[in-house]
C-alpha positions in Angstrom: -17.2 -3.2 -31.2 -16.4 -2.0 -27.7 -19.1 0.8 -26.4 -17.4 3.8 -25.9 -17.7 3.6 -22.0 -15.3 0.9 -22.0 -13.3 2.7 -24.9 -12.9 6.0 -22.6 -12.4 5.0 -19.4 -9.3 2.8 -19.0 -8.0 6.4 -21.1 -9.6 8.3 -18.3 -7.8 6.7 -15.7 -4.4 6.5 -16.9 -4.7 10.0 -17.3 -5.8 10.5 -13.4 -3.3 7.9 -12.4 -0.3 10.2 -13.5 -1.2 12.6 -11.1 -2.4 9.8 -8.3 -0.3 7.0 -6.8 -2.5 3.4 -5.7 -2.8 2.9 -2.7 -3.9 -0.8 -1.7 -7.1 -1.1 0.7 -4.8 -3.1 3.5 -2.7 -0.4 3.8 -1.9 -1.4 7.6 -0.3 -4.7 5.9 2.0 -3.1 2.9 4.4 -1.8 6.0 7.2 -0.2 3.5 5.0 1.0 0.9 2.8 3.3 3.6 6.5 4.6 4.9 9.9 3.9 4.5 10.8 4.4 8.1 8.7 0.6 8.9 11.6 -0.8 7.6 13.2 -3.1 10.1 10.4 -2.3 12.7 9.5 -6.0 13.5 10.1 -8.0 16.2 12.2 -11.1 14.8 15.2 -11.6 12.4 13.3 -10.3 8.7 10.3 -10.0 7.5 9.0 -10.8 3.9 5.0 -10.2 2.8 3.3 -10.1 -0.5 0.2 -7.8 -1.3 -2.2 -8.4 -4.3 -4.9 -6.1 -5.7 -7.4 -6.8 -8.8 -10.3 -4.3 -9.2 -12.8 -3.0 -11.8 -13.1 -5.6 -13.7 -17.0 -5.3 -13.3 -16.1 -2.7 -16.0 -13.2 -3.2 -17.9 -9.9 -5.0 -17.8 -8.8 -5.9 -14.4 -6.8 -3.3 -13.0 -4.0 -5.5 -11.3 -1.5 -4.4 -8.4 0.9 -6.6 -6.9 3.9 -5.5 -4.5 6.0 -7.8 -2.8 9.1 -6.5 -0.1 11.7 -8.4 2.6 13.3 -6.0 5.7 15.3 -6.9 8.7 16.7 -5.0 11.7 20.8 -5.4 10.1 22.1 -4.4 13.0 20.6 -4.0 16.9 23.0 -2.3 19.4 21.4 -3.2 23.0 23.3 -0.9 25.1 22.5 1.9 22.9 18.8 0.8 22.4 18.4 1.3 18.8 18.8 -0.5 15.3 19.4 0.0 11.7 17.2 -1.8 9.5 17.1 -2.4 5.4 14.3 -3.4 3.4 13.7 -4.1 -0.6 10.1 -3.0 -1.8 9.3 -4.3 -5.7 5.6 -2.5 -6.7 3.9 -3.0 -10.3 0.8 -1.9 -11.2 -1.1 -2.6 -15.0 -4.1 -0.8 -15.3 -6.3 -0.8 -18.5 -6.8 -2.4 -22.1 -3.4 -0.2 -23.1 -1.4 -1.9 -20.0 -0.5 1.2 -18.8 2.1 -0.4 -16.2 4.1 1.4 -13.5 6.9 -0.8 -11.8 9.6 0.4 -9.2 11.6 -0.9 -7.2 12.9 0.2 -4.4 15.7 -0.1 -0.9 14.6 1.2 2.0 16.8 2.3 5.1 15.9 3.4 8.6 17.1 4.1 11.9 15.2 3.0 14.9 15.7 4.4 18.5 14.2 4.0 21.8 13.1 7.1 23.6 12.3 5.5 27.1 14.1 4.0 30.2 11.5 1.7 29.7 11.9 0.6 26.6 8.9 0.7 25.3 8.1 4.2 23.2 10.6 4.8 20.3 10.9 6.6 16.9 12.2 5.6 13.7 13.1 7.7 10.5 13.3 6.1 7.2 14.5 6.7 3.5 13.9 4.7 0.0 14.9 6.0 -3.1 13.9 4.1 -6.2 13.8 3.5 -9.5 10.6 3.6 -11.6 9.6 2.5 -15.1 6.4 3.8 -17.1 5.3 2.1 -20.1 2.0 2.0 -22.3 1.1 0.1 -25.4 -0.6 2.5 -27.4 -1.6 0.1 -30.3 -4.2 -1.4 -27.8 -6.4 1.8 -27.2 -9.2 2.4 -29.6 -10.9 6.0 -30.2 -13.4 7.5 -31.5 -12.6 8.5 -34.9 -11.6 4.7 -36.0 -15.6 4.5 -36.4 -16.3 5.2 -40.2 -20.2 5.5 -40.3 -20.7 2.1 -39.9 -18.7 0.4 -37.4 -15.5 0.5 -35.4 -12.3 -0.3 -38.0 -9.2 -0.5 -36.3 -6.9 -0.4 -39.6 -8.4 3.2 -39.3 -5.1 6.1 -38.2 -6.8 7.9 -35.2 -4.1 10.3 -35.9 -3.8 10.7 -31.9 -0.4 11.8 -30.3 1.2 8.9 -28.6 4.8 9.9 -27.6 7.5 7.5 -26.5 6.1 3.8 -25.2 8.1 4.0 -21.7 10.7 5.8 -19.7 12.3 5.8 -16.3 13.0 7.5 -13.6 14.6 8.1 -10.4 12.3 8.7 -7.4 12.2 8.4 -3.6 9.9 8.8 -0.1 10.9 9.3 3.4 9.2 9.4 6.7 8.8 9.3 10.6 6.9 6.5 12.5 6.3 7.1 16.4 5.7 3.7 18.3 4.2 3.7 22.2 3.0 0.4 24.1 2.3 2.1 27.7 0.8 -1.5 28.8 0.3 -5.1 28.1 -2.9 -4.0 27.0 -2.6 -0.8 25.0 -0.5 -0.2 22.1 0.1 3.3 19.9 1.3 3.9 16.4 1.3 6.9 14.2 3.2 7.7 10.8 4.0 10.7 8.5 5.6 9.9 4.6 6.6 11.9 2.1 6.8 10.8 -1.4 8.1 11.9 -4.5 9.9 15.3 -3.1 11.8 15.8 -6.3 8.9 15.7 -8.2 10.1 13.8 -11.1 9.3 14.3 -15.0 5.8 13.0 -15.9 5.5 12.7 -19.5 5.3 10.4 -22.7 4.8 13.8 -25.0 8.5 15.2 -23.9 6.7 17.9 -22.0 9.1 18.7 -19.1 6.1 20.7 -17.7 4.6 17.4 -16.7 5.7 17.0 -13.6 4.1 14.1 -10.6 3.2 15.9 -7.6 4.3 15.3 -4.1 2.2 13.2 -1.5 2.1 13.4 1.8 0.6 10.2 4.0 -0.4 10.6 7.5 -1.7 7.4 9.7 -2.2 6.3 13.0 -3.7 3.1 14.3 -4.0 1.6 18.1 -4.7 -1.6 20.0 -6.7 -1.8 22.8 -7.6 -5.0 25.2 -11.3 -5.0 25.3 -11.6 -8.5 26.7 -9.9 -11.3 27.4 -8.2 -12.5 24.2 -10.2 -9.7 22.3 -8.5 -6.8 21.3 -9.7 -3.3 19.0 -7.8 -2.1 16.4 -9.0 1.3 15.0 -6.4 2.9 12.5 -7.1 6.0 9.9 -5.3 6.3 7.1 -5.4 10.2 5.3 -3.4 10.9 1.6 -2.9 14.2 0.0 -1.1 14.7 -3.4 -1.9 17.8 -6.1 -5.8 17.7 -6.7 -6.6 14.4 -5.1 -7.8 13.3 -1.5 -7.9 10.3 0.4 -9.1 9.4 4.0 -9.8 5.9 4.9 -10.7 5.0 8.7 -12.1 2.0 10.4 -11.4 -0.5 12.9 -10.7 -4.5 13.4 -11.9 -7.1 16.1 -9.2 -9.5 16.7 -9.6 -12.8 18.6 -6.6 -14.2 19.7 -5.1 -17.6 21.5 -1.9 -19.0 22.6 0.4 -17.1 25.4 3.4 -17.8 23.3 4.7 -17.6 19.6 4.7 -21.0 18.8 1.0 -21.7 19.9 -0.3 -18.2 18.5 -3.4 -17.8 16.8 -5.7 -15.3 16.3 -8.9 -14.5 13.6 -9.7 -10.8 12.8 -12.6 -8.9 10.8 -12.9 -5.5 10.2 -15.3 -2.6 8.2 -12.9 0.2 6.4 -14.3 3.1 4.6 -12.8 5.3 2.1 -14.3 8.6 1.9 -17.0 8.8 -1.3 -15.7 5.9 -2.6 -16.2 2.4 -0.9 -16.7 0.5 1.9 -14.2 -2.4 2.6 -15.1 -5.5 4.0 -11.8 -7.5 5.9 -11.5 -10.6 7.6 -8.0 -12.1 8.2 -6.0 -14.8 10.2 -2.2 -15.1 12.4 -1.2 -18.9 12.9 2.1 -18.2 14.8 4.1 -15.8 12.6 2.0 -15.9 9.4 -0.4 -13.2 8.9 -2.8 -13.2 5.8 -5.9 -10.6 5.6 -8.6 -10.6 2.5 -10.8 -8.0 1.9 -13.1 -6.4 -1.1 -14.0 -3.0 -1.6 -17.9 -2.4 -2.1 -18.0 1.0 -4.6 -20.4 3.2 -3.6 -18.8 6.2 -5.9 -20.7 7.8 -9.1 -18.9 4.9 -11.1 -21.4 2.5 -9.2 -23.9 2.8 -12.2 -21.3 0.9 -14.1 -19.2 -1.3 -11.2 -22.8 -2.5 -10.0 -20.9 -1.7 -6.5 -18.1 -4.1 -7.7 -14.5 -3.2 -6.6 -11.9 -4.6 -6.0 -10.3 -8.2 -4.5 -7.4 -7.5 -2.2 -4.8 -10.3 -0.6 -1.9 -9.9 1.8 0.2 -12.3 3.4 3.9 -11.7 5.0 5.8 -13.7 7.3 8.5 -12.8 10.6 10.8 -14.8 11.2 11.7 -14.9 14.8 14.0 -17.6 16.2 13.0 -17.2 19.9 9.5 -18.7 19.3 8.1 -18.8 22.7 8.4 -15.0 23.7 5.5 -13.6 25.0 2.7 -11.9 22.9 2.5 -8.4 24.9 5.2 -7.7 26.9 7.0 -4.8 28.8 9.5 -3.4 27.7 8.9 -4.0 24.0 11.0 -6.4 22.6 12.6 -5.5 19.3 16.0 -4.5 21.3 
């Protein structure tokens, strides 16, 4: 028989993950799901990454994310120094012994214009609206009244309310993203999203009353030369939606080689921390125009007693294609017009 920690808290957190959306460690590497208007901001023809997250299972069923998106600039008008890009974000996340899944997919669209002679400090708006499925397999969950006296039987009614096993609906996220590389050594990014504005229908009890509650996201990262072939990279990363709070700041030390695409290479480790909850470990590596980061979240939360600090494995990996392979790395003015 299950104990009734592990009965309880997949429950628990399907219950706080109505009101919450998951947000993956990496957030710096899943470019469309932080904000809609990163869509297209690449320097090459598309772009096309794959994120990956499995976490808790230190004390219950894996808790498994995946997302996986492709964007390209569609159309770049020189003279006018600005571009129109289109991107396709797929997310799904299962979370629990009921499977309590969330899947959307989504098509993101932005515009992109530079606000310098030079060329190199522009903005970019963005849009995606999407569609999203919630289902839940209610036969799976087992409660506490299914124990008669002597042990667990689950031919025992719980006579629990369960409500319809999935629905969908229509939801969407927009944003602004402010870009600023005053050097060959410095580089500026910052980032404000919006998601869920209509605040769609939450429910699997037909209680319109239910209702998920907007988020706002607000970022902003830099990179800064500290040596030769050594470069910073602090970024912060702060979430607000309903009752719930995230901030998660840190920074990266990236070693690179190679003056030109074809020969670059470059290895990267970092230490993340999201407030009261973990401390994330990252190492990662670029070899030319693949970029693939790693990381694990050490839980230092209240839930420790049971995760024994255990979090959660995270992958990324994406890939630009860019068919003028031996531009520079850093150059003036930037070069995505």
């Amino acid at each position: 028989m299950k104990n009734v920690f592990s009965i309880l808290f997949p429950i628990m957190i399907c219950i706080s993950a109505l009101g919450q959306d998951i947000h993956f460690s990496q957030y710096y590497a899943a470019p469309l799901e932080l904000n809609p208007a990163n869509t297209g901001l690449i320097r090459g023809a598309f772009r096309i990454g794959v994120n990956s997250k499995n976490q808790w299972s230190s004390v219950t069923k894996p808790y498994q994310t995946i997302a996986a998106y492709f964007d390209m600039p569609v159309i770049k008008r020189k003279y006018r120094k600005d571009a129109l890009g289109a991107g396709l974000l797929v997310n799904a996340d299962i979370a629990g012994d009921s499977k309590f899944s969330t899947i959307n997919a989504g098509l993101s669209i932005s515009y992109i214009k530079s606000i310098s002679y030079l060329n190199n400090n522009f903005l970019s708006i963005g849009i995606m609206p999407m569609f999203v499925q919630r289902s839940i397999d209610f036969s799976e969950l087992n409660f506490d009244n299914q124990f008669n006296g002597n042990y667990f039987d689950p031919n025992i009614n719980p006579n629990e309310p369960t409500g319809k096993k999935s629905f969908i609906y229509f939801d969407m996220s927009a944003g602004i993203h402010w870009h600023y590389i005053p050097n060959d050594k410095t580089a500026y990014s910052a980032g404000f999203s919006v998601a869920h504005p209509t605040r769609p229908k939450m429910t699997f009890l037909n209680n319109n009353e239910i209702r998920l509650d907007i988020k706002y996201i607000t970022y902003g990262d830099a990179q800064v030369t500290i040596a030769p072939d050594i470069d910073l990279l602090p970024s912060l990363m702060l979430v607000s939606q309903g009752p719930f709070f995230e901030l998660v700041s840190g920074v990266m030390l990236k070693y690179s080689r190679g003056e030109y695409y074809i020969e670059r290479k470059s290895l990267n480790f970092g230490l993340y921390a999201r407030y009261a909850d973990a401390i994330i470990v990252v190492a990662g590596f670029e070899l030319k125009n693949i970029n693939f980061g790693v990381s694990y979240d050490l839980n230092l939360s209240k839930l420790r007693v049971a995760s024994k600090v255990r979090g959660g494995l995270e992958f990324s990996i994406s890939y630009i294609f860019d068919k003028n392979k031996y531009k520079r790395n850093k150059q003036i003015p930037c070069p995505i017009f």
